[in-house]
MILOSE-313726 format. One line per field, with one value per residue (C-alpha): residue number from 1; residue in three letters; x, y, z. Coordinates in nm, 3 decimals, padded with zeros to 5 digits. Layout:
BEGIN
nr: [NUM | ...]
rest: [Ala | ...]
u: [X | ...]
v: [Y | ...]
w: [Z | ...]
This chain:
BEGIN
nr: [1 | 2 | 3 | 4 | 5 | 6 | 7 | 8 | 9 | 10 | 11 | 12 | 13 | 14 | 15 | 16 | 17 | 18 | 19 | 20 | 21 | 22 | 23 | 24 | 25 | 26 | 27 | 28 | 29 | 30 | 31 | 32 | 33 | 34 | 35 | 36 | 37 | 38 | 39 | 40 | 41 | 42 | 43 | 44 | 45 | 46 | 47 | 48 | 49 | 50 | 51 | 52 | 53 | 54 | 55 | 56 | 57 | 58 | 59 | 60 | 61 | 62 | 63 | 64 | 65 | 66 | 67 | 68 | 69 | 70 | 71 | 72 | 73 | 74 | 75 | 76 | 77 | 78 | 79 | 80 | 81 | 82 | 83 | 84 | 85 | 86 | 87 | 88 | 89 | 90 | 91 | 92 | 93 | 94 | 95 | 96 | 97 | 98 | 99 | 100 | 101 | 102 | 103 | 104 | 105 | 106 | 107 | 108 | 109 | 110 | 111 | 112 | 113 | 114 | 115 | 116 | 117 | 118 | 119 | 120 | 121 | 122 | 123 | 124 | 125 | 126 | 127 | 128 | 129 | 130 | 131 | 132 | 133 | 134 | 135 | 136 | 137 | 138 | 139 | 140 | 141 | 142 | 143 | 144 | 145 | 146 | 147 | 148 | 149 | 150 | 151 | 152 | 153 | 154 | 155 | 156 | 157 | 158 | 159 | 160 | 161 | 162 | 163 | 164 | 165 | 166 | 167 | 168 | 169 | 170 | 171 | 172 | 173 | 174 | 175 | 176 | 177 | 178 | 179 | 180 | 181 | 182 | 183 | 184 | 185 | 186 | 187 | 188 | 189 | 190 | 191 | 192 | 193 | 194 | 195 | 196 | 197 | 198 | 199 | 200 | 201 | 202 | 203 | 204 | 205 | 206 | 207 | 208 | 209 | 210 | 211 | 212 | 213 | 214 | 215 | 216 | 217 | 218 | 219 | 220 | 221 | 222 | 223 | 224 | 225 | 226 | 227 | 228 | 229 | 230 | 231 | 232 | 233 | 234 | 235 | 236 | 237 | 238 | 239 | 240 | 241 | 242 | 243 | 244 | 245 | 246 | 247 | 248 | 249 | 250 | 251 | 252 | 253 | 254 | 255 | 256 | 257 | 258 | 259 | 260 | 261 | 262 | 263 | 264 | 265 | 266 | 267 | 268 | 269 | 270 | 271 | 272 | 273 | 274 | 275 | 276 | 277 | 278 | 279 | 280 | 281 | 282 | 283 | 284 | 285 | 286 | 287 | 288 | 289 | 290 | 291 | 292 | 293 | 294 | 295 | 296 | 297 | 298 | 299 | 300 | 301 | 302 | 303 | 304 | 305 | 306 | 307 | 308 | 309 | 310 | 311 | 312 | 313 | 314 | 315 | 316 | 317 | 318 | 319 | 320 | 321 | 322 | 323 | 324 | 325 | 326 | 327 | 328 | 329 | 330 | 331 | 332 | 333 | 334 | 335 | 336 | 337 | 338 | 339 | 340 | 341 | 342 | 343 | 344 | 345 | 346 | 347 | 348 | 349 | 350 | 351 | 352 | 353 | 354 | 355 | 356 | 357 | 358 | 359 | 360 | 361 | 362 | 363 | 364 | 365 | 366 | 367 | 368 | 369 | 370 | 371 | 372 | 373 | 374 | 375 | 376 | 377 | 378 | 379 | 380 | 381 | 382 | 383 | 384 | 385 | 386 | 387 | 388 | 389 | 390 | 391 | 392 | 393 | 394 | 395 | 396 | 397 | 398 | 399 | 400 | 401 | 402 | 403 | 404 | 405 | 406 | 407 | 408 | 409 | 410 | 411 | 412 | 413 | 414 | 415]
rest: [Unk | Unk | Unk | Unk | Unk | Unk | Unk | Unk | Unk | Unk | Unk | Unk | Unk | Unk | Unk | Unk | Unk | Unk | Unk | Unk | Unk | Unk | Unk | Unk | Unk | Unk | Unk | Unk | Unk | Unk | Unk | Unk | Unk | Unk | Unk | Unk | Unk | Unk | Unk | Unk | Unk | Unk | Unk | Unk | Unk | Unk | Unk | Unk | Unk | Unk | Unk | Unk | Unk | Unk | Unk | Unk | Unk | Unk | Unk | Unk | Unk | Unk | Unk | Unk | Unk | Unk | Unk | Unk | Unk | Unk | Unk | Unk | Unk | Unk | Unk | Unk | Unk | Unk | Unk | Unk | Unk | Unk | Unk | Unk | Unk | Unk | Unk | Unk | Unk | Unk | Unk | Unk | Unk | Unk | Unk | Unk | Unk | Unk | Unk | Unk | Unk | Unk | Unk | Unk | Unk | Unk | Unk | Unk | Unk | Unk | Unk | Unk | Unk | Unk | Unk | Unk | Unk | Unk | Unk | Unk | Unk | Unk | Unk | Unk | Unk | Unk | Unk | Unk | Unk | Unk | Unk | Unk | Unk | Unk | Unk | Unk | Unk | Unk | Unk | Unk | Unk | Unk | Unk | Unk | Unk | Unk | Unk | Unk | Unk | Unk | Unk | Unk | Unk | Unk | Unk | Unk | Unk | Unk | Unk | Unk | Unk | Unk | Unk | Unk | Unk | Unk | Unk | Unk | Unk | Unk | Unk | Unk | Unk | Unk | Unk | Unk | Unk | Unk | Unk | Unk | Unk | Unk | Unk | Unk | Unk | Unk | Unk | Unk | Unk | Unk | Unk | Unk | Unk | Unk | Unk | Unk | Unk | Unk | Unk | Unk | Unk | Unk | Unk | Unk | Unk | Unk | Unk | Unk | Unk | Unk | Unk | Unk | Unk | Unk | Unk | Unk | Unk | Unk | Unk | Unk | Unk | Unk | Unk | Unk | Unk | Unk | Unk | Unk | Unk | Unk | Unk | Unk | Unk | Unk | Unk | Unk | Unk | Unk | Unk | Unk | Unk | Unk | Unk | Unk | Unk | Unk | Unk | Unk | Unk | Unk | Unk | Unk | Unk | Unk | Unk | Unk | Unk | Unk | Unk | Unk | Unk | Unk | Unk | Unk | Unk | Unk | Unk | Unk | Unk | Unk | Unk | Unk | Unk | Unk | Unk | Unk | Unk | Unk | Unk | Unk | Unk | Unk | Unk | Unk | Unk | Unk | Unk | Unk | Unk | Unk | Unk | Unk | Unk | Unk | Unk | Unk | Unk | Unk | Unk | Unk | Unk | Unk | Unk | Unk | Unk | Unk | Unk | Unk | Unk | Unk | Unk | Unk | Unk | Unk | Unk | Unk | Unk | Unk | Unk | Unk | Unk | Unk | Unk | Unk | Unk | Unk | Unk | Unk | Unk | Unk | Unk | Unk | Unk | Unk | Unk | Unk | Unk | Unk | Unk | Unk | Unk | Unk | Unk | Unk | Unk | Unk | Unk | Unk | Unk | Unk | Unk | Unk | Unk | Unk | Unk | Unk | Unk | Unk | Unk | Unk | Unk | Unk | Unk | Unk | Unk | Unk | Unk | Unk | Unk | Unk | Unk | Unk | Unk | Unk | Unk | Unk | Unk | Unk | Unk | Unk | Unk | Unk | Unk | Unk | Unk | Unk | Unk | Unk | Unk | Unk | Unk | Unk | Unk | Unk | Unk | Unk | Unk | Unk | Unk | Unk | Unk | Unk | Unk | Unk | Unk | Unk | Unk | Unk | Unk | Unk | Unk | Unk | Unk | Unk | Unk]
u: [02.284 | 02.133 | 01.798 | 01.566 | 01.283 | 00.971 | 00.642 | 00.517 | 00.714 | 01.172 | 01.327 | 01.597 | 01.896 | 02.083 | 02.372 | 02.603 | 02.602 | 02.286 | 02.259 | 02.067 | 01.782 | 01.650 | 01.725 | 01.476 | 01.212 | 01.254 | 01.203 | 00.893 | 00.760 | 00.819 | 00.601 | 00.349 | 00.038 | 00.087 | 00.409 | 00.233 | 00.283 | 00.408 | 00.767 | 01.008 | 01.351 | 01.537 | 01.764 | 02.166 | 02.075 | 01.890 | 01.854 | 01.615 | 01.313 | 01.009 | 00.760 | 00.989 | 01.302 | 01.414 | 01.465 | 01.185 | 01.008 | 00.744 | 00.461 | 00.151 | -00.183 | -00.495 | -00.380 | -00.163 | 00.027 | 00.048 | 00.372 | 00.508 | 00.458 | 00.575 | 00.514 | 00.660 | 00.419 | 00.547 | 00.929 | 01.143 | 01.409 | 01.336 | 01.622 | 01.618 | 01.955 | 02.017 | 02.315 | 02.446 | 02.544 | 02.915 | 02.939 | 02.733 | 02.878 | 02.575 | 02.607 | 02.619 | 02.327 | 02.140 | 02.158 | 02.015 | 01.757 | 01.669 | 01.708 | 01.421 | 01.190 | 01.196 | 01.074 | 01.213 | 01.174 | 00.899 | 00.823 | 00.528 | 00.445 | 00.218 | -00.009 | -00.046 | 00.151 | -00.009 | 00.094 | -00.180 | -00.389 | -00.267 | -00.356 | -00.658 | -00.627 | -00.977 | -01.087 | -00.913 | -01.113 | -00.988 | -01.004 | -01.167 | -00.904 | -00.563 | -00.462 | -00.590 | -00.434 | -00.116 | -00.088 | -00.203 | 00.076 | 00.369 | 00.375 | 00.699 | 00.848 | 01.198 | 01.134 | 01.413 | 01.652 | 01.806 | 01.624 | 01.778 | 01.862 | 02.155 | 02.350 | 02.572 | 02.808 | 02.853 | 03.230 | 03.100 | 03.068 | 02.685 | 02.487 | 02.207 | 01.982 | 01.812 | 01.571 | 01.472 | 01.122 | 00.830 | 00.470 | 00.521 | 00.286 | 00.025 | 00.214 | 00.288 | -00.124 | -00.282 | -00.008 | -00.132 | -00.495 | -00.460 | -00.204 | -00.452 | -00.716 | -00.602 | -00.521 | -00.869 | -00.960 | -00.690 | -00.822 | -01.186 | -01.121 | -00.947 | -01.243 | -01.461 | -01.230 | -01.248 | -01.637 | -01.679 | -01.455 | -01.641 | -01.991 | -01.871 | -01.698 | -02.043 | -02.230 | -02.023 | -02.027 | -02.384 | -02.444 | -02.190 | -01.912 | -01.617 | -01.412 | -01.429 | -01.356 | -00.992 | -01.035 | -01.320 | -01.127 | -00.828 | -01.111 | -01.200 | -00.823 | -00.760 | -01.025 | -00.909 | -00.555 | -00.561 | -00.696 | -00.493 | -00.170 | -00.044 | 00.225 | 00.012 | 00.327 | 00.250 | -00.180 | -00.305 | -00.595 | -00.829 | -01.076 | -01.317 | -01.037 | -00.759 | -00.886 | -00.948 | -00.581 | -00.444 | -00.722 | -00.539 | -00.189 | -00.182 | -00.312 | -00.014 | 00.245 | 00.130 | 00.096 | 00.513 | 00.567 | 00.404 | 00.578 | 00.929 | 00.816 | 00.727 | 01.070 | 01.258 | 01.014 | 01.050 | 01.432 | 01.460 | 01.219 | 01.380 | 01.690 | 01.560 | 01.833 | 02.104 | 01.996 | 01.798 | 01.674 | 01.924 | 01.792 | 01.753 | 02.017 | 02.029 | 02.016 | 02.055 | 01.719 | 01.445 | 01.277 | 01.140 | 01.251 | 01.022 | 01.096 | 00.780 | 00.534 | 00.294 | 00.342 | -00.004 | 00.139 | 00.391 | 00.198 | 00.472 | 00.522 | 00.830 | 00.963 | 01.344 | 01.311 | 01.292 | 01.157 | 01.384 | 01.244 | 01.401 | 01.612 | 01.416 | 01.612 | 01.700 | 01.919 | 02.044 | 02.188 | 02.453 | 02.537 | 02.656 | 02.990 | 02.967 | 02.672 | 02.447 | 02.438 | 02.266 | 02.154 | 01.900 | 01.719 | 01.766 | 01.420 | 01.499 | 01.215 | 01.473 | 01.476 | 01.090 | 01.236 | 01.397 | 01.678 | 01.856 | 01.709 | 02.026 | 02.342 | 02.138 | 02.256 | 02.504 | 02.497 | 02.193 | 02.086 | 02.187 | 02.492 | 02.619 | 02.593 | 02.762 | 03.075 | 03.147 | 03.274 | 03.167 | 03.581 | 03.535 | 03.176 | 03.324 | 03.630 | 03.429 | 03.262 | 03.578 | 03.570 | 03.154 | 02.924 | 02.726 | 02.558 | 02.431 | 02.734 | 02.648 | 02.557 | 02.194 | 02.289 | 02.539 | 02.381 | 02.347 | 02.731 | 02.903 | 03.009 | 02.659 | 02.630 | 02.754 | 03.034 | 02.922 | 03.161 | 02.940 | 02.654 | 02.812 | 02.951 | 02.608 | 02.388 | 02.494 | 02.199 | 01.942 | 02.114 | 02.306 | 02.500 | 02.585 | 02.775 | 02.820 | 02.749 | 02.944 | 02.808 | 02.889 | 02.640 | 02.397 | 02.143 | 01.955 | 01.736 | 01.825 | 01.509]
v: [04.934 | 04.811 | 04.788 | 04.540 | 04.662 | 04.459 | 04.608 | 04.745 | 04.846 | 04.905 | 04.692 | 04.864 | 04.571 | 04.711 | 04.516 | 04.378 | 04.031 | 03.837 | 03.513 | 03.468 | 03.297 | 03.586 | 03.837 | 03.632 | 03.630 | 03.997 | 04.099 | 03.827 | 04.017 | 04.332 | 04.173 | 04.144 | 04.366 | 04.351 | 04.519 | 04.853 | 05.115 | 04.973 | 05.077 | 04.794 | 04.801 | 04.461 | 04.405 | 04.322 | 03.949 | 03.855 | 03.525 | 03.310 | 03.179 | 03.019 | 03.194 | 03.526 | 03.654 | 03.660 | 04.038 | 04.182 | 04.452 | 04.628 | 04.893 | 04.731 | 04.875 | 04.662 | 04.310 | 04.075 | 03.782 | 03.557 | 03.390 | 03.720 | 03.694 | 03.308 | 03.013 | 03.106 | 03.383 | 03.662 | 03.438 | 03.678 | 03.678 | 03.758 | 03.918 | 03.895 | 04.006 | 03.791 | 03.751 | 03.425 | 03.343 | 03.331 | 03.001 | 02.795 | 02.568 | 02.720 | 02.620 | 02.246 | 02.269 | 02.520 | 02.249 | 01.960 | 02.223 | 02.319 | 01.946 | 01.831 | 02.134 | 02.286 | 02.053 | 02.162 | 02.070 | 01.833 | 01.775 | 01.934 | 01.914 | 01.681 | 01.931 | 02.301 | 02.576 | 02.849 | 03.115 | 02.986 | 03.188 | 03.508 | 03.432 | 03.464 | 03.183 | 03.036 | 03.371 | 03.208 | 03.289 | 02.951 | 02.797 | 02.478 | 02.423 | 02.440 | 02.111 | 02.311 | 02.009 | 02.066 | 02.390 | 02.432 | 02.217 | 02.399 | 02.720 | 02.673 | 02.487 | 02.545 | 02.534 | 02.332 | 02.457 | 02.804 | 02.863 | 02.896 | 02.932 | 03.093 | 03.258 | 03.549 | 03.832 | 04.168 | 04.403 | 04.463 | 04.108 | 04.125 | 03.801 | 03.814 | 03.518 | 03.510 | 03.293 | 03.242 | 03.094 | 03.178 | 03.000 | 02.689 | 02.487 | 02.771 | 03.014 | 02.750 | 02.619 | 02.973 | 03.121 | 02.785 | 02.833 | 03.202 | 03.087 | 02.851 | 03.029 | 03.305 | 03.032 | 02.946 | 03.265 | 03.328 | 03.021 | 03.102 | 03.422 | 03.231 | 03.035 | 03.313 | 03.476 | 03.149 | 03.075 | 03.485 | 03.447 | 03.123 | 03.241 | 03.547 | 03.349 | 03.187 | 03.436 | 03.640 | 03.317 | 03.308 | 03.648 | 03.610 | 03.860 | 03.610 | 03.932 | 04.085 | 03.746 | 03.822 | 04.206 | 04.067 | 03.822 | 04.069 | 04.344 | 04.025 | 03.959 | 04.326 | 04.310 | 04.021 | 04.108 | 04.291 | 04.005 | 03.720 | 03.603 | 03.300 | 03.197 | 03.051 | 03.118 | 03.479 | 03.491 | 03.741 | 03.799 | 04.171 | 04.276 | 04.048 | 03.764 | 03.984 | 04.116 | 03.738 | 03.723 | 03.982 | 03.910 | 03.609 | 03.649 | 03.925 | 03.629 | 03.420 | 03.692 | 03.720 | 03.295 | 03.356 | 03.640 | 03.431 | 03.101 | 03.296 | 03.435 | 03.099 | 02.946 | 03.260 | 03.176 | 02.832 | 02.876 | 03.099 | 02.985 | 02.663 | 02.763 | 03.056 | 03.144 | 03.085 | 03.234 | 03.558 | 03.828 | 04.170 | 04.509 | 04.698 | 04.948 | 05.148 | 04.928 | 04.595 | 04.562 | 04.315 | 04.333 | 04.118 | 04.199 | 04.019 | 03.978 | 03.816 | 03.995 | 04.293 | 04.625 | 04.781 | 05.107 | 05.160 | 05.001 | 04.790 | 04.389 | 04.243 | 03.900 | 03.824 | 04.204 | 04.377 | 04.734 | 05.007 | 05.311 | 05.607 | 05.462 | 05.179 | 04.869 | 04.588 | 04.305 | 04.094 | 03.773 | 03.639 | 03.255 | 03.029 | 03.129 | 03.502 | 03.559 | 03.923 | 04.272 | 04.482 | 04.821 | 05.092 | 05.191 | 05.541 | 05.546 | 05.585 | 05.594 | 05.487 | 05.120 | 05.123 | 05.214 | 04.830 | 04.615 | 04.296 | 04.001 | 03.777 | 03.738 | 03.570 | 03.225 | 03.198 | 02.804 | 02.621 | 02.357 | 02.084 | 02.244 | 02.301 | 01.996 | 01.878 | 02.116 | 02.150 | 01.866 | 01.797 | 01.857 | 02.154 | 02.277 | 02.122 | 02.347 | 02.652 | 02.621 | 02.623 | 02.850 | 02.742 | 02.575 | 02.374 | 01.989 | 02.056 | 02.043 | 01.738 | 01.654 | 01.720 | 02.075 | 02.116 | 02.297 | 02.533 | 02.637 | 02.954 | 02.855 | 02.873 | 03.247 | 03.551 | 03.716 | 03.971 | 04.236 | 04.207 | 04.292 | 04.586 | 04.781 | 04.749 | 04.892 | 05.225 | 05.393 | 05.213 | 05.196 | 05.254 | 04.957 | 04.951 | 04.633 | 04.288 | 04.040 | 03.677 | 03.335 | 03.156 | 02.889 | 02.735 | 02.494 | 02.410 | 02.137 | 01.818 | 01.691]
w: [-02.842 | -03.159 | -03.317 | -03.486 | -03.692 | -03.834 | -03.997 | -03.660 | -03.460 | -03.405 | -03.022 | -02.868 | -02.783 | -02.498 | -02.602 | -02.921 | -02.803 | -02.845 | -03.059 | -03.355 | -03.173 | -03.024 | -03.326 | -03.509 | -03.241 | -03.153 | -03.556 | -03.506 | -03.208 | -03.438 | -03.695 | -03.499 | -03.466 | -03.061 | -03.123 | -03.242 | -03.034 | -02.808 | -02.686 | -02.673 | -02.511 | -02.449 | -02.145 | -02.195 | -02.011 | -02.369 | -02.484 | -02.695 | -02.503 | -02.558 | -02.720 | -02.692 | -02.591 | -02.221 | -02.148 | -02.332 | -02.171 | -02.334 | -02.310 | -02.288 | -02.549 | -02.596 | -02.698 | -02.455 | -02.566 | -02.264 | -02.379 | -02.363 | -01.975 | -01.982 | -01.779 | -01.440 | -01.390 | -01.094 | -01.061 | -00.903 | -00.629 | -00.255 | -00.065 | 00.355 | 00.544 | 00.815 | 01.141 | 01.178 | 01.561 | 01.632 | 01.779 | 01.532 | 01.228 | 01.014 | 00.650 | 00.719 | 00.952 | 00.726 | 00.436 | 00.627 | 00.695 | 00.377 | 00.230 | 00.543 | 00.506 | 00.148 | -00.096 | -00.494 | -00.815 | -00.897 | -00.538 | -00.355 | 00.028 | 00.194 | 00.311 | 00.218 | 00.397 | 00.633 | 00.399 | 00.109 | 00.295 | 00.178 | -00.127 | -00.367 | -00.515 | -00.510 | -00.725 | -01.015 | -01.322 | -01.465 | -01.179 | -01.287 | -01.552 | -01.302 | -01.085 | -00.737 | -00.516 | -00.643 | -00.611 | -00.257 | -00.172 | -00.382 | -00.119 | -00.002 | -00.263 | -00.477 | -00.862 | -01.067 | -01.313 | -01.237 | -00.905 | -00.597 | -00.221 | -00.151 | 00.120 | -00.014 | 00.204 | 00.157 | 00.166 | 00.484 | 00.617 | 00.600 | 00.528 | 00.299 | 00.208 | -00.098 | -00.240 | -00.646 | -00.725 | -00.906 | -00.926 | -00.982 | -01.155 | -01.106 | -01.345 | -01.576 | -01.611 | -01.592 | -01.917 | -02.115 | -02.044 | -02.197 | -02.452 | -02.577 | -02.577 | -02.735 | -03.019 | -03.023 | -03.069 | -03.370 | -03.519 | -03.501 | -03.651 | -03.990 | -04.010 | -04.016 | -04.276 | -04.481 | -04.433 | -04.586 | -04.912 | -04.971 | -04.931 | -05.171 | -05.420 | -05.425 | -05.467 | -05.722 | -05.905 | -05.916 | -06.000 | -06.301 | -06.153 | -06.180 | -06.245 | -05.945 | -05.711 | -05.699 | -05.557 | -05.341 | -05.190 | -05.102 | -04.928 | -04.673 | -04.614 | -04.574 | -04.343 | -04.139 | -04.160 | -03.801 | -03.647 | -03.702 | -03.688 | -03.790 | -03.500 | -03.226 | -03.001 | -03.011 | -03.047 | -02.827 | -02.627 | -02.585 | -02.396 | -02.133 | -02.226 | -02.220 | -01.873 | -01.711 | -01.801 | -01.621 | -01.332 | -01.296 | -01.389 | -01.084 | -00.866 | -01.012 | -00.886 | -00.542 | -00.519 | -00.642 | -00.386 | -00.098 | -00.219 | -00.159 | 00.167 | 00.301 | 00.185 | 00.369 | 00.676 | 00.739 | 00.711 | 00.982 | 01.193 | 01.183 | 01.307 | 01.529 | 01.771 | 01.513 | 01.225 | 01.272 | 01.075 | 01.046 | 01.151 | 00.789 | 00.717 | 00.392 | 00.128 | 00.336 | 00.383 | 00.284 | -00.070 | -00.344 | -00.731 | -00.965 | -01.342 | -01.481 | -01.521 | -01.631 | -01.391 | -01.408 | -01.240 | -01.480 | -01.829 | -01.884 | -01.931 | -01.850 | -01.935 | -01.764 | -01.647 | -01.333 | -01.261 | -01.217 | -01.121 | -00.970 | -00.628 | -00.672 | -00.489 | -00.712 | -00.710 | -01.071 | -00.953 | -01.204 | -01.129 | -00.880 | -00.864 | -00.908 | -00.700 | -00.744 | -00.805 | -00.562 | -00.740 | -00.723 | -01.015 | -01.233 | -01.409 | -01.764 | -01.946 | -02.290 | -02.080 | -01.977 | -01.608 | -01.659 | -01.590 | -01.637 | -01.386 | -01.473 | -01.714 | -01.904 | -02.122 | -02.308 | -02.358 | -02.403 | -02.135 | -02.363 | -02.476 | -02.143 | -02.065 | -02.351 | -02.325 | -01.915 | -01.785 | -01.410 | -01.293 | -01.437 | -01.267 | -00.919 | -00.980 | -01.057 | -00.741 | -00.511 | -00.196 | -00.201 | 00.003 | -00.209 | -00.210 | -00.544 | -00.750 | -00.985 | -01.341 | -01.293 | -01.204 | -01.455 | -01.733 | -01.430 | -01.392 | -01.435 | -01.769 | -01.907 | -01.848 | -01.948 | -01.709 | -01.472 | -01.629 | -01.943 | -01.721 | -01.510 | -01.865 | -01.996 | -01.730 | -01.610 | -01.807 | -01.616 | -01.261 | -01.023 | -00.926 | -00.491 | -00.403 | -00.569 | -00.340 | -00.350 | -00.221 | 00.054 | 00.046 | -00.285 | -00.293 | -00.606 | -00.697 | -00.870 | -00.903]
């Protein structure tokens, strides 16, 4: 464990390896008044992210950044045990399936799924500023990049199927409605600041004080200081705004939640008869593990985290080749009740594809089930992550780690 300090506040690393990238925006988040007493631990699956570090959890005051959050608002991982029938060549057929059913990446469905129901969508407080056609149409849908389907087995010879998505375009529109606002706000604010040391300069001009426009001007600064920040990556929000946020960040999570729940659906219910759904057993049971997102119970914001409260079930998957960790949580307050929701990177998109050669991902992927093995997919491989011994020596003080599971079958999207 290490630490990083700024003017507000000191992050907890829970690891020694962690590139420069997200040392510098760690001491940034430090630096900033959001930070303040707020408790900050970051997860061992750290990595530099956009707007902040992936693995960041912290206790939330009265300020939210929504970049802190992200773009894929409520992403997380839904976990269903299944049985496979004896007699049935299942991973082929389950693959046409999913190809004929599942639309991923940038592709939507033609209509919108029965499952949009369950959601509040229409109650969006931004509602007129999000692409609503779209989005009914994404329940159901496979996001791009490190999202998933997969089929993985237990010691036991257990199936699981798990499915990684978030909300879509949703997520991604809400977090830069906030974002931006809360830039709006930040710049407003300046403006003010600049409109009062002119109009004082002014007058202390007029008035023939010239001597005191220097300490003048530092009083409105002073002033001002707790109310703006110059990195629009990290302007927050508070109160009324703050609270439309969260209003409609929670409605973000549950449009993830359902989107996974409709993927696991129509999968099954596609292939009834062959594929069914396993009678729960102690921890082989089905659960959803999100790990973006603010947890109102708990206080705490998490961004490439997942709760991990007292025998709470989790799983951490790892990458295509190793597969996931199935664990239950210890509820350490030291990690804000946290874990890892990944390895996390250890090559960049672009690098990875740069330095793993397609032999080399096809090779890595022996013993595997997979269509997806191809250069759009490639930054995607093994290679990019960290191992999943890294992971395991890092966690103990957080959970309680049950089985790994390995997969059998992976589809991702190359669209």
């Amino acid at each position: 464990m290490i630490e990083l300090s700024g003017k507000y506040n000191t992050a907890k690393v829970f690891t020694d390896n962690i590139d420069e990238g997200a040392v510098g925006q760690i001491i940034q988040l430090c630096n900033n008044l959001v930070s303040y007493g707020s408790n900050i631990a970051i997860m061992p699956d750290v990595h530099a992210g956009k707007g902040c570090t992936i693995g960041t959890t912290m206790t939330i005051t009265d300020k939210i950044v929504p970049n802190l959050v992200g773009v894929d608002i409520g992403c997380g991982v839904n976990v269903v045990p299944i049985t496979v029938a004896e007699d049935f060549d299942w991973i082929k057929e389950l693959d046409k399936t999913i190809r004929k059913i599942i639309p991923s990446g940038t592709r939507v469905r033609n209509k919108p799924h029965k499952f949009l129901e369950n959601i509040p969508l229409y109650d969006l407080r931004c509602i007129d500023h999000v692409n609503l056609s779209r989005i009914e149409k994404s329940v159901g849908t496979l996001g791009g990049g490190n999202h998933y389907i997969e089929v993985n087995y237990d010691e036991l010879g257990r199936y699981y199927l798990t499915v990684h998505s978030g909300s879509r375009s949703l997520g991604k529109e809400v977090a830069e409605f906030y974002q931006n606002k809360a830039y709006k706000i930040l710049n407003d604010t300046k403006s003010l600041q600049a409109q009062e040391i002119q109009d004082a300069v002014r007058q202390l001009q007029k008035s023939n004080q010239t001597g005191r426009i220097e300490a003048v001007i530092q009083e409105i600064k002073d002033k001002y200081t707790k109310v703006i920040k110059l990195d629009k990556q990290l302007a927050y929000l508070q109160g009324s705004d703050m609270e439309d946020y969260f209003h409609d960040m929670l409605i973000a999570t549950e449009y993830a939640y359902w989107n996974r729940s409709a993927i696991t659906h129509d999968i099954i219910h596609s292939l009834v008869g062959r594929i069914d759904y396993a009678p729960d057993d102690w921890a082989y049971s089905a659960f959803s593990c999100v790990h973006n997102y603010i947890d109102f119970g708990a206080g705490i914001l998490r961004k490439g985290a997942v709760s991990a409260q007292d025998n709470e079930l989790i799983i951490i998957p790892i990458s295509m080749r190793d597969g996931s960790i199935i664990a239950v949580g210890k509820g350490n307050p030291d990690w804000n009740y946290s874990a890892p929701h990944g390895a996390g990177r250890l090559l960049s998109r672009s690098s990875a594809r740069k330095e793993v050669s397609l032999a080399m991902f096809v090779e890595s992927m022996d013993g595997i089930f997979t269509t997806s093995v191809n250069n759009a997919t490639i930054d995607e491989c093994c290679f990019a992550y960290k191992d999943i011994d890294e992971i395991l020596t890092n966690i103990g003080d957080t959970v309680d780690v049950i089985r790994v599971i390995k997969p059998i079958y992976n589809f991702k999207s190359s669209y």
